[in-house]
N, C-alpha and C positions, 0 to 999 in steps of 0.2 A: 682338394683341387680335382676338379674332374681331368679326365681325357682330352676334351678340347682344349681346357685352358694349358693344361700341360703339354699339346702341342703346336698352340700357340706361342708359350715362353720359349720351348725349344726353336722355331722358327725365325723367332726374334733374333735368336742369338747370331754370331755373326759363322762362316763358314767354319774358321778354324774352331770355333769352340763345340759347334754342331759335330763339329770330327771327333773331336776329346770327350765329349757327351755319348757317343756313339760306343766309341771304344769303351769308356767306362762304363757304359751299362747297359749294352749287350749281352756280355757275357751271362749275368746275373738275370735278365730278359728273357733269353735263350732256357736258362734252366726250365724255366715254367713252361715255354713251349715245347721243350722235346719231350714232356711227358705226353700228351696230346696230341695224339696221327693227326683229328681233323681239323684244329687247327694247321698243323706244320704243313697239309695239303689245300687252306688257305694260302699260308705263306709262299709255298711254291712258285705260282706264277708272279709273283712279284718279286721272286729272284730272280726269277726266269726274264724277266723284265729288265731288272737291272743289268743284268750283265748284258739282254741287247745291247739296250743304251749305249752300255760302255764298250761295248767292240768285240769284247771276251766271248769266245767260241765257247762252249762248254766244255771240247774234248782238249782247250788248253787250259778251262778250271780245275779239268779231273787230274792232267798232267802237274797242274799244282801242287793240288790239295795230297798227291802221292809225294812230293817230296817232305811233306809236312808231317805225314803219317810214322807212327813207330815201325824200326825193321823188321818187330816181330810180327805187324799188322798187314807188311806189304802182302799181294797175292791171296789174303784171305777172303774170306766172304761167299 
């Protein structure tokens, strides 16, 4: 199956299944992309995109994604 056709079938699908599809395989997506900076600075603006869209501030994803982090993670970096 190429690329197109495979986002094509995703397409097809209906919203909630495109959510369940999302969630199921991202995670496993994502591996391959975080090896790869220039990829993942591809992907960038099109987070940066979405979360326009969606209304989300950034400094209330950062405020987030901190409650989601390990307590031995907080403050590091």
């Amino acid at each position: 199956m190429t690329p197109e056709e495979l986002k094509e079938a995703v397409l097809a699908l209906d919203s909630d299944a495109r959510k369940a599809f999302l969630l199921d395989a991202l995670p496993e997506l994502a591996k391959d992309a975080m090896q790869d900076q220039m990829f993942l600075m591809q992907l960038f603006p099109i987070f940066l995109g979405l979360l326009k869209e969606s209304g989300i501030e950034l400094a209330q994803l950062v405020q987030l994604a901190s409650m989601f982090a390990p307590a031995d993670a907080v403050g590091q970096g």
